[in-house]
Each structure stands twice: as C-alpha cells, then as structure tokens.
C-alpha positions in Angstrom: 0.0 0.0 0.0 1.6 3.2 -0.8 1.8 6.0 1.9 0.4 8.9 1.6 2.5 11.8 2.9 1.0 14.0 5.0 2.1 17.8 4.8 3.4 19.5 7.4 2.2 22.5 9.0 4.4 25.3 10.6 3.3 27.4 13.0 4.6 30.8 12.2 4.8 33.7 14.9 2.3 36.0 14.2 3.2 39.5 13.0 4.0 41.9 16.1 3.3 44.6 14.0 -0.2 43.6 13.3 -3.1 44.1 16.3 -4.0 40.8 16.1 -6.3 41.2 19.2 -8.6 43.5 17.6 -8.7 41.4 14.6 -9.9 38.6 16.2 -12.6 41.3 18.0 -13.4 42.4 14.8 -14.2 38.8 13.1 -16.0 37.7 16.4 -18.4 41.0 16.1 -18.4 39.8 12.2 -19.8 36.4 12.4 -22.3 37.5 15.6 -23.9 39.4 13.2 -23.9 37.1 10.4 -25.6 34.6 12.8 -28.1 37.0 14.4 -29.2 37.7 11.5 -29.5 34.4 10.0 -31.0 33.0 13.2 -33.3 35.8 14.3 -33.9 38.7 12.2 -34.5 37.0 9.2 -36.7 34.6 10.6 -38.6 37.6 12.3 -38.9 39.0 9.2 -36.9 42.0 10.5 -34.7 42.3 7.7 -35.2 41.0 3.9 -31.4 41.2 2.1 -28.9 39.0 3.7 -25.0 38.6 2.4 -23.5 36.0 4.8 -19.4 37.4 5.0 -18.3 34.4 6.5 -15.0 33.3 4.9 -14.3 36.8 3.6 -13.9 38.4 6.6 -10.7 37.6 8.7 -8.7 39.5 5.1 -11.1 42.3 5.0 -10.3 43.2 8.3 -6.9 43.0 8.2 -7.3 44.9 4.9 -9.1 47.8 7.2 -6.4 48.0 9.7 -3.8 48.8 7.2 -6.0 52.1 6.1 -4.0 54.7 8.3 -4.2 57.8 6.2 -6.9 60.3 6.6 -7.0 60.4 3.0 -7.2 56.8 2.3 -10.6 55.2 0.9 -12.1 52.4 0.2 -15.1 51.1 -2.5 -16.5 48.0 -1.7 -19.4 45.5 -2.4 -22.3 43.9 -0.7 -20.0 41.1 1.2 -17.8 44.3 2.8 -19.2 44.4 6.0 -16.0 43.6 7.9 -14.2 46.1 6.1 -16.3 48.6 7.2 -16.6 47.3 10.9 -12.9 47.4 10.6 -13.1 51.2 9.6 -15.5 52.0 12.7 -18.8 52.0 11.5 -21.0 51.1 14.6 -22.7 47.6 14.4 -25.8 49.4 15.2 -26.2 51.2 11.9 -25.1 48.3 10.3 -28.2 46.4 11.9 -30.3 49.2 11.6 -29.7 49.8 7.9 -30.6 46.3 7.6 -33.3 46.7 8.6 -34.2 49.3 6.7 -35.0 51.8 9.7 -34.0 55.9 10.1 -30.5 56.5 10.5 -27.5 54.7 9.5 -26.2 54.3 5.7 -29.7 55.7 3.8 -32.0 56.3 6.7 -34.3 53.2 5.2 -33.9 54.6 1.5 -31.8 51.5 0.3 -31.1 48.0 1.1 -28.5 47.2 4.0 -26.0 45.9 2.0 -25.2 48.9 0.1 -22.5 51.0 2.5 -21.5 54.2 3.3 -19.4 55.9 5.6 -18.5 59.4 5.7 -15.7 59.1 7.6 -14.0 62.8 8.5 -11.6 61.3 10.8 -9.9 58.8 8.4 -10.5 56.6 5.3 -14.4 57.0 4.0 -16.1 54.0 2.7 -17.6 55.8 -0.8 -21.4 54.9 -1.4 -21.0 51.8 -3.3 -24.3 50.7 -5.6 -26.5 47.2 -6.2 -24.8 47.1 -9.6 -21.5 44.2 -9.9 -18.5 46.0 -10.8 -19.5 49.6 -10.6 -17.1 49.9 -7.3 -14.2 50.1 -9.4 -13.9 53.4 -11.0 -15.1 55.8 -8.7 -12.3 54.4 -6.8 -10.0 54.7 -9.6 -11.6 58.6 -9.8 -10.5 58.9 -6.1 -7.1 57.7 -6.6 -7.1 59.8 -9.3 -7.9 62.6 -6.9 -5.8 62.0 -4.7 -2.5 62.4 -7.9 -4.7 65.7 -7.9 -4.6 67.2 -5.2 -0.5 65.9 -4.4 0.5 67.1 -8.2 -1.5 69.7 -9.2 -3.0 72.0 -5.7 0.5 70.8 -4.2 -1.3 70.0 -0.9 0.1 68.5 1.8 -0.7 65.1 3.2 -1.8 62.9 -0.1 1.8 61.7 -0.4 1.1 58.2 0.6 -2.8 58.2 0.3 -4.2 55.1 -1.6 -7.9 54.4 -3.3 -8.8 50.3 -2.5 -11.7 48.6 -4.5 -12.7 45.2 -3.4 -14.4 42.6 -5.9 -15.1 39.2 -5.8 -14.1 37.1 -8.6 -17.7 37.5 -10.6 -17.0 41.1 -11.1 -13.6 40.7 -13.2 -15.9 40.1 -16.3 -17.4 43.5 -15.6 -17.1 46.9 -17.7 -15.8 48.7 -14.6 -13.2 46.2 -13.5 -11.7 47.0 -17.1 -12.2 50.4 -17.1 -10.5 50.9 -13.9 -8.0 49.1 -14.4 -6.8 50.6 -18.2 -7.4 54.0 -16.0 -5.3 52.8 -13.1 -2.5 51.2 -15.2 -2.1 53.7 -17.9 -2.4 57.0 -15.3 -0.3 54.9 -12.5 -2.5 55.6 -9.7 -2.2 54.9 -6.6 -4.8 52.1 -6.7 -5.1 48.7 -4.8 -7.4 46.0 -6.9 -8.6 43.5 -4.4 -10.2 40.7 -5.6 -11.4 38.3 -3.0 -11.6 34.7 -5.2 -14.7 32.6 -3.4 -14.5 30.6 -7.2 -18.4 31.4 -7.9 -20.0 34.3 -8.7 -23.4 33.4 -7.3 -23.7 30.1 -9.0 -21.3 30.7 -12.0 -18.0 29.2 -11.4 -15.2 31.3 -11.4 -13.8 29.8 -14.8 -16.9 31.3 -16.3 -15.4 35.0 -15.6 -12.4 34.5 -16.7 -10.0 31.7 -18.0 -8.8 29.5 -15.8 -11.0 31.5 -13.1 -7.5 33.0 -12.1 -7.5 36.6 -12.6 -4.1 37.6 -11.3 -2.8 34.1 -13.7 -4.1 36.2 -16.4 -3.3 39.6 -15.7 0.4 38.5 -15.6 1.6 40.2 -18.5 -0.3 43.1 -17.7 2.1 46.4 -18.2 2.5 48.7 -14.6 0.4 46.3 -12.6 1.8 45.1 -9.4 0.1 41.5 -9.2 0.4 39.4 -5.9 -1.8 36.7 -4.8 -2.5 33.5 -2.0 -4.4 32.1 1.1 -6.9 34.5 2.1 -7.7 31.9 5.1 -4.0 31.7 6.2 -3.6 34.9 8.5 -0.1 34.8 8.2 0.6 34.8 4.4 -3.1 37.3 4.4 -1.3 40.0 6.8 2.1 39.3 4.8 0.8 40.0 1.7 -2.0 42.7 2.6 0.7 44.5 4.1 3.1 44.2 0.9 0.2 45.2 -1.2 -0.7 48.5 0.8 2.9 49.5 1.2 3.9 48.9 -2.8 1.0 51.4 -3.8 1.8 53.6 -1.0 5.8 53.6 -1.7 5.5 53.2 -5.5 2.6 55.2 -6.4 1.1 52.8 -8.7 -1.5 49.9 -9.0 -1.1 46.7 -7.2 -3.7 44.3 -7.7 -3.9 41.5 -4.5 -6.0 38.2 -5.6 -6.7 36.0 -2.4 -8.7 32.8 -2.1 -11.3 32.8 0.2 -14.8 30.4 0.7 -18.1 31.6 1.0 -19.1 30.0 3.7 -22.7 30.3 3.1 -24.5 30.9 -0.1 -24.4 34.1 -2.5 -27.8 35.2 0.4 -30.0 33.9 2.9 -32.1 32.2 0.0 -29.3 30.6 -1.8 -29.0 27.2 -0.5 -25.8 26.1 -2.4 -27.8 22.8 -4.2 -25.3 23.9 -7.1 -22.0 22.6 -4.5 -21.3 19.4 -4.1 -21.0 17.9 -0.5 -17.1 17.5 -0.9 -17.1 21.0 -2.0 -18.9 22.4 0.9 -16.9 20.5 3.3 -13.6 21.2 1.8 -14.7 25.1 2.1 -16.0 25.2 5.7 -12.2 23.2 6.4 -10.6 26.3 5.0 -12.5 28.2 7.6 -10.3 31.4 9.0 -11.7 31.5 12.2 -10.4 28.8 13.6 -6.9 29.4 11.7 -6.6 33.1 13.3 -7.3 31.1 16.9 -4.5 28.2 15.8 -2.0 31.4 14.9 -2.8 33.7 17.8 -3.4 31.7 20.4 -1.5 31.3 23.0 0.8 33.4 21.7 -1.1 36.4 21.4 -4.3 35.5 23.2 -4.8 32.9 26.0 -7.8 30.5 25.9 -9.4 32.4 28.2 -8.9 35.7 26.8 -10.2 34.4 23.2 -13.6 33.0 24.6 -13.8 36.8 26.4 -13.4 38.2 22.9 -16.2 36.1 21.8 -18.5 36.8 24.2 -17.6 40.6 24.2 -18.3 40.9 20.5 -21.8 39.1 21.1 -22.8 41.4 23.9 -21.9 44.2 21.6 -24.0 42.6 19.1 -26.5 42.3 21.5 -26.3 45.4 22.3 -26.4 46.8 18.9 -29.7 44.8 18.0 -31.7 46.3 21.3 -30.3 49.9 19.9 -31.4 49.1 15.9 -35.0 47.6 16.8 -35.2 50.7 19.0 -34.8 53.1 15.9 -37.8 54.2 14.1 -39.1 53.9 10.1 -38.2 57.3 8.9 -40.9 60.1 8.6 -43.0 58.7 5.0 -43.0 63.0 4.3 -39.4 62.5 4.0 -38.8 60.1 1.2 -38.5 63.1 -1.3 -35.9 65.3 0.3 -32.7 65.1 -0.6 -32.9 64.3 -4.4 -31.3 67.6 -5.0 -29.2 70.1 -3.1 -32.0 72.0 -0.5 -29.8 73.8 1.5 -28.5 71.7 4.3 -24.6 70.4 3.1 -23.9 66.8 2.4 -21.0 65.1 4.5 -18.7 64.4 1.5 -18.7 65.3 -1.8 -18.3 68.6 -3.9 -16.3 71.7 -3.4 -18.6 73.2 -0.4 -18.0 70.7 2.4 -14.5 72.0 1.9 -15.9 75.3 2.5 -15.4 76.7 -1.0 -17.9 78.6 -2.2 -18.2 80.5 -5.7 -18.3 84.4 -6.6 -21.7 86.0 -6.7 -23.5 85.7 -9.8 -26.0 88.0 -12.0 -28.7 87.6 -14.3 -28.4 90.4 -16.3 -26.3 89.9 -19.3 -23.7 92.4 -20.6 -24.5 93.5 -24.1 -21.3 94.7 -25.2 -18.9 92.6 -27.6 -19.5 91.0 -31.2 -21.7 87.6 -31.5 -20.1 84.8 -31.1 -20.9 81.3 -31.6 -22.2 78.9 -28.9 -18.7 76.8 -28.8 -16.8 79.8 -28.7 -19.5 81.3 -25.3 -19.2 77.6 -23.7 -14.8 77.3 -24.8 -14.9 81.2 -22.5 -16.9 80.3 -20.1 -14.9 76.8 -19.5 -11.7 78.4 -19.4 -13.2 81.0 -17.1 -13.7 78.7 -14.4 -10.8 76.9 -14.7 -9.2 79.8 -13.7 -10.5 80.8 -10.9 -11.1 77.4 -9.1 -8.1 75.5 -9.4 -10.3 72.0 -8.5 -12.0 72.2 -11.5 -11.0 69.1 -14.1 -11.9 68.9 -17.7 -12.2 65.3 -19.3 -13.0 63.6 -22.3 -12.2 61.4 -25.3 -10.2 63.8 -27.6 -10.9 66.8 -25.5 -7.3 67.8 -25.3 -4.5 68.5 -28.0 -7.6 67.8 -30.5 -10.2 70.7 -28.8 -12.9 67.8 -29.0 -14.5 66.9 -32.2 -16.5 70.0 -32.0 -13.2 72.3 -31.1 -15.3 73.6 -28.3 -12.0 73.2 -25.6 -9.8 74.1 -28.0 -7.1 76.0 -26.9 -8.0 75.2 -23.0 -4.9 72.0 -22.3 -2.5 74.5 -23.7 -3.5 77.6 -21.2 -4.2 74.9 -18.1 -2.3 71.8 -18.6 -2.4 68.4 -19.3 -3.3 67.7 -15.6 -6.6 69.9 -15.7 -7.5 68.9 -19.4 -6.9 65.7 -20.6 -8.1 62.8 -22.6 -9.2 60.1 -21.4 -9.0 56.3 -22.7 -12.1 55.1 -25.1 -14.7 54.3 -22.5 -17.5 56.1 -20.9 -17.9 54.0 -18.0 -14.6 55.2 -16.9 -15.1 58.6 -17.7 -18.3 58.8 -15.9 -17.0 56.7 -13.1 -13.7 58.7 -12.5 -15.6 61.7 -12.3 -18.2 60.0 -9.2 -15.1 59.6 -6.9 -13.3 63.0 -8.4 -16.7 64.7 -6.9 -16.6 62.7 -3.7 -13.1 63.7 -3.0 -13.7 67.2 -3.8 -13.0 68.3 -6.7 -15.2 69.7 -9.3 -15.2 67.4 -12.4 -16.5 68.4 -15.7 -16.7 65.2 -18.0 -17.0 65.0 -22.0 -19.5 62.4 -23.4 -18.1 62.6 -27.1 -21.9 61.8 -28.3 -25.1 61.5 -26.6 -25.5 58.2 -28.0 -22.0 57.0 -26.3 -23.3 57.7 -22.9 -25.3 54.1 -22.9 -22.3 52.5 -21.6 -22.1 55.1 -19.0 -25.7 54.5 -18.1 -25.0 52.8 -14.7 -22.6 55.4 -13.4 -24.8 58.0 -14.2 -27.6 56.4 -12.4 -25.6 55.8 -9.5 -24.2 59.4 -9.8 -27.5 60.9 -9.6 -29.0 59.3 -6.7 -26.2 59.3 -4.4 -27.4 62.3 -2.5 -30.8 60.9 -2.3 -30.0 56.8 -1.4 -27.3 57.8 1.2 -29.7 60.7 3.1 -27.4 63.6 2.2 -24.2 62.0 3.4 -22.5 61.8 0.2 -23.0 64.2 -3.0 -21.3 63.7 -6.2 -21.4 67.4 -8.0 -20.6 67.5 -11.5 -21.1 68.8 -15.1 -21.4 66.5 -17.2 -21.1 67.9 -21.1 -22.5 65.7 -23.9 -23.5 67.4 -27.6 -25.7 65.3 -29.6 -28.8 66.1 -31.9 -28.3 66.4 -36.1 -26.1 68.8 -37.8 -25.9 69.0 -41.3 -26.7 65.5 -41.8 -28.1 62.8 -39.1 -27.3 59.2 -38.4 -28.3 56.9 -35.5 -24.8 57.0 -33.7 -24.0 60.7 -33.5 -27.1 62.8 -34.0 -29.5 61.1 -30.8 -30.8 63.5 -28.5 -33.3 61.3 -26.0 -32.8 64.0 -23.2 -36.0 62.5 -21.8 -33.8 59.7 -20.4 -31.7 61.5 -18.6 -34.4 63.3 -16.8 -36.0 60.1 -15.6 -32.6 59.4 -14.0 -33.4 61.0 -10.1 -31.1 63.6 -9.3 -29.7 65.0 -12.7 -30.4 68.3 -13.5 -30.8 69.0 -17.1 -29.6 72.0 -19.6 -30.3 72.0 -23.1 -29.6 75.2 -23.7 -30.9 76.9 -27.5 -28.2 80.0 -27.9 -24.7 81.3 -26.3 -26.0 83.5 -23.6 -28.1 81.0 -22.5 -25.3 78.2 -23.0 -23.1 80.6 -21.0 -25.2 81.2 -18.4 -26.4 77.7 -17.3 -23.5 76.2 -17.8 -22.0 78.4 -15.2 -24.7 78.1 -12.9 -23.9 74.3 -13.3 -20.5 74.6 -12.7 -20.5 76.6 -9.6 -23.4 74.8 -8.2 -24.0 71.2 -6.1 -25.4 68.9 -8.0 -24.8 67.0 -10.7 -25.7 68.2 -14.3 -25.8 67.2 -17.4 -25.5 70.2 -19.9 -26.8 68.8 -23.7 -25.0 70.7 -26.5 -26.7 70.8 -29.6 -24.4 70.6 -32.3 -26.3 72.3 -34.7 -26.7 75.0 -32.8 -22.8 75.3 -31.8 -21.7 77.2 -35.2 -25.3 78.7 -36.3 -25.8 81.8 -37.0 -28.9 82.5 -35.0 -27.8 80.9 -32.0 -25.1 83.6 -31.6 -24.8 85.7 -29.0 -22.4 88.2 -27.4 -21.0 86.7 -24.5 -22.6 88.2 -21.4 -20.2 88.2 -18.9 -17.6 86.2 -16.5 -20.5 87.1 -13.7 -23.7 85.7 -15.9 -25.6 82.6 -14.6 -29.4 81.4 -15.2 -31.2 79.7 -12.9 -32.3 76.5 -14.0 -36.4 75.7 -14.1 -36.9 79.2 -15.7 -38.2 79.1 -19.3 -37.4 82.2 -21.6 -40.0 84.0 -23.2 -38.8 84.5 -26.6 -41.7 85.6 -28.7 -45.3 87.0 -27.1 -48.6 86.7 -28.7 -52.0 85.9 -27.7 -53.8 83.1 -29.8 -51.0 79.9 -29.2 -48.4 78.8 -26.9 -45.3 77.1 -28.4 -42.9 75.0 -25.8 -39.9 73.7 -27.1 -36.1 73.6 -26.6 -33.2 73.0 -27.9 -32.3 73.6 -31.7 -35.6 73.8 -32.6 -36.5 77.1 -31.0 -35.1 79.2 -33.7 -37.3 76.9 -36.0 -40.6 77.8 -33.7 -39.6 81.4 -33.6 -39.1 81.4 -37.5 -42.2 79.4 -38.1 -44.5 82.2 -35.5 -43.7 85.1 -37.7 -47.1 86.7 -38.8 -48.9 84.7 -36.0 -50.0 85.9 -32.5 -47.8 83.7 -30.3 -46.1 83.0 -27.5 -42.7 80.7 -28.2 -41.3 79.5 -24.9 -37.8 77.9 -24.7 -37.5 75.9 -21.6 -34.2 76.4 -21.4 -34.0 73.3 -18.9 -36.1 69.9 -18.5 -35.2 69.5 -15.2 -36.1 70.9 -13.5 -39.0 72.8 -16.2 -41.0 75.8 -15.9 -44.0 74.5 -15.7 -45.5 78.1 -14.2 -44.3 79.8 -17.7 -46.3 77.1 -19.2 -49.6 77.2 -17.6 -49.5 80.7 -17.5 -48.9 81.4 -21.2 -51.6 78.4 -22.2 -54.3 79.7 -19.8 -53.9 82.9 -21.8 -53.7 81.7 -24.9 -55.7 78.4 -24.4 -53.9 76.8 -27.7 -50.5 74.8 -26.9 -48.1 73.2 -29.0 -45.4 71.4 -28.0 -42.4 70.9 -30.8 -39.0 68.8 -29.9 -36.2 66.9 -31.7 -36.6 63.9 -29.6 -38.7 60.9 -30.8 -43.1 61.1 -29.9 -43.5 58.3 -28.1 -42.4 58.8 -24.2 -40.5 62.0 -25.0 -40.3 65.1 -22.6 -43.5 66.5 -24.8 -45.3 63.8 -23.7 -45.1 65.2 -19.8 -46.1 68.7 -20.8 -48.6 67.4 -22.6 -49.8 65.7 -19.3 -49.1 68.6 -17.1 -51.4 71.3 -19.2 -54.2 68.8 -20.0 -54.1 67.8 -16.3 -53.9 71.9 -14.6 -55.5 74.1 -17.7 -57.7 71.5 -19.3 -60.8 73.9 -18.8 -58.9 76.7 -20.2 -58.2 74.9 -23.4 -59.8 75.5 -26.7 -57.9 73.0 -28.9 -56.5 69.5 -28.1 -52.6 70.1 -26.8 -50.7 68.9 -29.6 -47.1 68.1 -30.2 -44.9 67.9 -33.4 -41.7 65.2 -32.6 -39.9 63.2 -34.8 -41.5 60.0 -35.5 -40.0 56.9 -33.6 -36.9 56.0 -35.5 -33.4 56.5 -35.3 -31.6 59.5 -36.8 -32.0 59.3 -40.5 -28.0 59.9 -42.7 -29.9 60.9 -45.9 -30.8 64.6 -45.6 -33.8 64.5 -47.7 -35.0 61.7 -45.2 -33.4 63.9 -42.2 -35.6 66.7 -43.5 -38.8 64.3 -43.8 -38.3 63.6 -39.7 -37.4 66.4 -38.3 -39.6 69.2 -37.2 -39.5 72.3 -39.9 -40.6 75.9 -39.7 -42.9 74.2 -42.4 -44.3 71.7 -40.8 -44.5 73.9 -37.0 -46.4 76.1 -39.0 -49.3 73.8 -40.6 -49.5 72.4 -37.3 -50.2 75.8 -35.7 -52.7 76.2 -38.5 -54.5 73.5 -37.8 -54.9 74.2 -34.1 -56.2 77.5 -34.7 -58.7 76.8 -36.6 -60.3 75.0 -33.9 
C-alpha cells in the first residue's frame, strides 16, 4: 500500500506589528452578526437582504487595519461588512440599515448591503451601488484625486494616500473592472485592486469569468500592474501580503492588484441554498474556515484560551447590544422620502467643493450686451476656461478633449493655457469617464466630464444612475457634483450614432439636472450656474446650434448665470403657446412670424418651468409642444400631461405636439428633413390648431 504523505504544517509567529487582538474582535463581532441575523432577524422577518461574509472576513479586516491615512478610501461590495466594521462603523447602523430603519447608511432609503461611511476622521467608505463591478472606478476617480490634489493643488498630506476597491471574482468580467483598471494602469494611480476569489459568482464558477478562473494568472503580462496573490484563510501569508500590497501602492505610487482565495461559507444570500456545491465542495470550504486558523495562529501566543472565549463573548454582547439599539430606531418620517434628491440647502457630509468650504463668486442675471456675436462653442470654450481659472479644483475630461479641442473644437485652446493635468483625454470608455468623475466629486473636486456623443453615454448609463441618486440613497451624506457635457442632436446630416438627442432619459434618471440650452448667452449662463453649483448636471449641447448663426450671442459676462427651471419668453402673442427647446427654437420662432404667439424655450427639463407654461396656455388656451426627440415617451409627452391635467378647462384645442417619428436619426438629408420638425411643418400644425 503506498503511503500517503502528510504535509506539514508550521506554526509561524504572528506579525507583532499587526493588532491581532482586535482582529480577532473584529471577526467575532463579524460572524455575531452574520448569525443574528441568519437566526433571528430573518426569521422575524426583520430584515429582507442577507450577504453572509463568513470566509471573507478575517482578510477584509486586516485589509481595514492597514488604512491609516486620513485620505485613504475604500469602495466595496455587498460582502464588505467587515471592512467597514474594521473602519469604525457602529454595528448598530449596520443592523439598523438592515433593517431598513432611520439613521445609519440611507436612513431606510436602500437595502443594508449597500454602505457608506463618511468618515471625517480617516478613510471614507464611498457609497458603493446594487450594480457588480460599478465599485471600481469611482475608486480609480479617487485615486485619481488623490494624484490631484498631491500634483496639481501641491497640498500636503496625499503623499502616501491610496484608493482600494474590493471585488469578488464574478466582477472581473465586468465593464468597470476593465475600465478601472486601463485607468489605473495607464495613469499609474495609486490604486489597490482586491479581488477576494470565493471561485463562484453566485452560482457561475469562477472559470466562467475568466480563463482559468484566475484573474491575477491572467493579468500577468499586464504592463504597470503590481500582481500578488494567496491564502486568504491563512492569517499569516493574508497580513504578509496585505501589508506588501498596501505599502507597494503607497511607496510606488502605482496599481497593485492583490488576488486571495477565500470560501463563501454560506451561499451568494440567505435564500441561496448552495444545491449547485457538491457535499465534498462544501466540506472542503467550511475546512478552510479562517476562524479557527486566526485562533490556531494567535493563540496562545497572542491571546490565551481564556482571553479568546472573552473576545467572543464581548463581541456578542456588543452585538447584542447593537440589536436592542437598531430595533429601537424608528421607520423614517414617510414625508421624508423626497428630500434630498437635490441640493436643499443643508450640506452633504462628502462630496463637492462646499464641504471644503469653498464657495463661488456672486453671480447676476443680467447679461452684458457689449462685444461681437459669437458662436455657442466659442461662449461655452470662454466660459470653460473662465472657471478653470478661478477654481483651481476644477477638471476637464473627455475622449479627444485635449491637443484635439474635441471633435466639435469647443476646448480648443483650454490644455495648452491649463495643462495636461486639468484637461486631458481620457481612454475610449465612458464607464470610466463617468465613473472617475463619481469619486473625483466625492473627494472634492469639481469634475467636468465630455461624453463625445449622446449616443455613447449608454455604456455610461449605470454610473450616471448611480451618480444621480447618491445624495438621495445615502440621506445627504455623500453628493457627487458634477457637469457633465454631452453634444448630440443632427447637424448637417443625421445618423443613429452621432445625432441622438433622447434628453427625456436623462431626466427620468433621479437627481440629474438637465440644460439643453438653445443659444450662447443661454449656453453661458447655465453652464455656469452648473458649474459653480451642487449637484450633478448634465448640460446637452446641440451641435447644430454650436456654429449657427442664429444661435449667436455676445457673451454676457464672467459674472452671468441662469437659474435652472426658468423658461425664456422668446416671442409674445396671444392666440397659441409654443414650448420647445433646444435647436428647434429658432425653428418655432421662424415658423410664429405673422402669427400671434407666444414661443417659450424651456431652457432646462429639469427641473421645467411649468408656471411659464400654464400661464402662457391659460392665456392663450392653444398649446403646442415641438421637440427633436422621438413622440412616443418623449419630454413633450409630460407637458402634454401637465397642461391637460392643470389648464384643461382653459383649453380651446387639443394640446398637440410635433416630434420626430419613432426612428433612429436618418444619414440621408432628404429623409433627415422628412423627420425632423421644420418651420414648415410647426407652421401647418399651428394652423390647424387655430382653426379650432
């Protein structure tokens, strides 16, 4: 019978450098609540989103311990929990956001799993989201932030600042993880990848995500990428190699990326019963437990017998504890579910220039007259390099935006005066653009991002989802302020890639504000009001309109801003009320001559002037509505709602509205002319309506 050798297992001495004693706290208080949860609140029906972090947890904590530097953050995912334990958040908002009651991460406005922490003392946890991968470049934007503030504002105390994003092994196949890591590679930031390797991602075994499912194996060749990898169950070799992959990005100021095995001890949730693992399979995980490794490594030579069992039983009272305090909390106030969509007045925690205490020069809205006409890129090129120069947090972004001026040349001329570090390109991928810019704005800065084409921005989608609700999903502890520039719409020609204007879906994404501005005084002054505001924005720019001749304007000032959600009156009259936007404004305007009519250019869709509105169609008691966007579901559609729901008694003719029909932007221009609104075609339609 052959003999099977047995290996050999040596007890190394563990780290004195590491506080192993509050590491084994930490993972006590960790699995307490796992199990209180499993066994009581779930069952109680207490709490409805479950992520069991047992096997994760002993690395995540260690992880935590090594975050010293005030300016140090971390973006995680729904299985952080002992990260963020290990950062300080109290176990009773942990439980209470659980829960889903008022206080802790959203005040009841999300699921638990999705953390926060707004840490002013020392490294934040940034508002991660429900989506898989979307952690990874808001931390890259951070890190990015953090070359920012070190290179460019020469402030003290970013020298060995790092960004971390944790993944598991599913999210490697995801846009961001890519994203982030061409952005963290190519820009060398100071960026720690780590990828905790349970080998399923839910069900889907690892090898589904990636070949092999070994994503530091395949990464190897990857140029400026640190890669180390091992045992996250060992504590040893995981405090060894934590500690190796922390100090390499803070020494070398570039990426690491730190792949450790771990098991998932329980399934993906509560409801995933693991029928997909085989008996061996479970077994073989739950014998790779780190709990009892960390007691086999630290005790007795950090921690008697006794003095382990006391951390136990400490961490459970406090558990304990924290569950009396979290039942105790209440369901928030129902009259406060809509606050904090938008900016109201009371300041966010993090995020944004005014936390910092920065606030911008006082504004007007009375435009200077003086000067010649110039086009709308030339008002928007001023008025960007305007506010680059006097607030030096500003960032401009973009495929092509640089050397090149964008493909419209509207920032032409603006890397040359600022820099390559204030006005840059970026690599080919909106997700990362959009994403950088999330955790620029949470560390402060004011980002000012460049979708190349409104029709690009669909890869984006999930950042800018994310982006908008931030304020409103973490209760006004976090705020991601931006201004987000994206021309679109036709030009000379149209085609379905380039010429898209869909501004309707952006305004059914919570917490956008939207410009769509029609001329350069009005591109000049809501773009500033954008930039020097708190929120995030999205500021349409129609290329037609960037080089016409009607749209020009002179510019009205470096003190000029509009306030967005009020329309502008361009033409009065008494018989009909025209509502549009946007590049076809001049076309209304052209098409009311020799009629009695108001034309009102709303200027902004979100949020709209619906008082202009009512008030002009009450008077008048005719309204059409006339946009670029396609009928069905576009923005015409809810003014159409809004006057036939508020002025329907003071109509005299059906509210009408004059859209492209529902297809794609057309190349040919004689079909381009057949879908688009013309003065033509806004004029028989007034025609018709006044003859009612």
């Amino acid at each position: 019978m052959a003999q099977v050798a047995l290996k050999q297992v040596v007890r190394t001495a563990p780290d004195e450098t590491v506080d192993w004693k509050r590491i084994s706290y930490l993972l006590h208080l960790s699995r307490a609540l796992d199990e209180l949860e499993e066994t009581r609140l779930i069952p109680e029906k207490k709490l409805h989103y479950q992520f069991s972090a047992r096997g994760h947890d002993m690395a995540q904590i260690v992880l935590g311990s090594l975050l010293t530097d005030r300016n140090d953050a971390v973006c995680g995912y729904y299985r952080s929990r002992p990260l963020l334990l290990s950062l300080g958040v109290d176990p009773a908002d942990a439980l209470g956001s659980a829960m889903a009651r008022a206080g802790g991460y959203s005040d009841g406005r999300d699921i638990g799993v999705t953390f926060n922490y707004p840490n002013l003392q020392g490294p934040p946890a940034l508002p991660m989201s429900g989506g898989v991968g979307t952690q990874y470049t808001p931390a890259a934007g951070w890190a990015q932030a953090i070359r920012y503030y070190h290179d460019v504002l020469g402030k003290p105390g970013y020298e060995r600042s790092i960004a971390v994003v944790c993944g598991g092994d599913g999210s490697v196949a995801s846009n961001g993880f890519w994203s982030a890591l061409t952005l963290a590679t190519t820009q060398s930031l100071p960026m720690l990848f780590y990828i905790e390797d349970n080998g399923y991602g839910i069900s889907v075994p690892s090898g589904m995500q990636t070949p092999g499912g070994n994503i530091a194996a395949n990464l190897a060749a990857w140029r400026n990428l640190r890669i180390l990898q091992g045992d996250g169950c060992d504590p040893a070799e995981t405090a060894r190699l934590m500690q190796q992959a922390v100090q390499q990005v803070r020494g070398e100021r570039g990426p690491v990326l730190l792949r450790l095995t771990v098991p998932r001890l329980q399934g993906h949730s509560f409801q995933d019963k693991q029928a997909y693992k085989s008996e061996d399979v479970v077994r073989n995980e739950w014998a790779r437990d780190p709990l009892p490794r960390l007691r086999d490594h630290i005790v007795p030579a950090v921690l008697s017998d006794e003095e382990w069992e006391e951390t136990r039983l400490h961490a459970r009272q406090a558990v304990e504890a924290a569950r009396i305090e979290a039942e105790n909390r209440p369901n928030a106030a129902p009259e406060s579910v809509t606050r904090h969509v938008y900016f109201e007045g009371e300041m966010q925690v993090m995020g944004g220039l005014r936390p910092h205490g920065i606030h911008s020069p006082a504004t007007t809205e009375t435009a200077a007259v003086e000067g010649p006409r110039i086009t709308m890129a030339m008002a928007i090129r001023r008025t960007l390099g305007h506010e680059l120069a006097i607030n030096d947090r500003m960032a401009l972004f973009g495929e092509d935006i640089g050397r090149k001026g964008g493909v419209h040349g509207v920032t032409l001329g603006l890397q040359e005066k600022f820099g390559a570090e204030r006005v840059f390109d970026t690599s080919l991928s909106e997700e990362g653009i959009v994403g950088r810019a999330v955790g620029m704005a949470l560390a402060g800065l004011m980002p000012v991002p460049e979708i190349q084409f409104r029709k690009y921005a669909e890869p984006a989608t999930e950042q800018i989802n994310d982006c908008g609700t931030i304020r409103w999903r973490t209760n006004n502890r976090f705020a991601a302020p931006m201004v987000l520039r994206m021309p679109g719409g036709f030009l000379k020609t149209g085609d379905p890639w380039h010429s898209q204007t869909n501004e309707v879906a952006f305004i059914h994404q919570p917490g956008w504000k939207v410009a769509v501005p029609s001329n350069a005084t009005d591109a000049v002054g809501l773009l500033r009001t954008g930039l020097r505001g708190n929120d995030p924005v999205i500021f349409f720019e129609h290329r037609a309109m960037l080089d016409h001749v009607w749209a020009r304007r002179p510019y009205p000032g470096d003190d000029y801003a509009l306030p967005f959600g009020k329309a502008n009156l361009t033409r009065s009259g008494e018989r009909i009320t025209l509502v549009t936007w946007g590049a076809m404004v001049h076309r209304c305007e052209e098409a009311a001559e020799g009629f009695s009519a108001d034309v009102i250019d709303l200027r902004t869709l979100m949020p709209w002037d619906r008082d202009t509105v009512l008030s002009s169609v009450r008077r008048t008691r005719r309204c059409l509505i006339v946009h670029e966007d396609l009928g069905t579901a576009g923005f015409g559609a809810e003014i159409s709602a809004v006057v036939a729901e508020q002025a329907f008694m003071d109509l005299e003719a059906p509210v009408a509205r004059l859209t492209m029909p529902d297809i794609p932007s057309p190349h040919n221009r004689v079909l381009l002319d057949a879908a688009v609104p013309s003065v033509e075609k806004i004029r028989a339609r007034m025609e018709t309506l006044l003859s009612f």
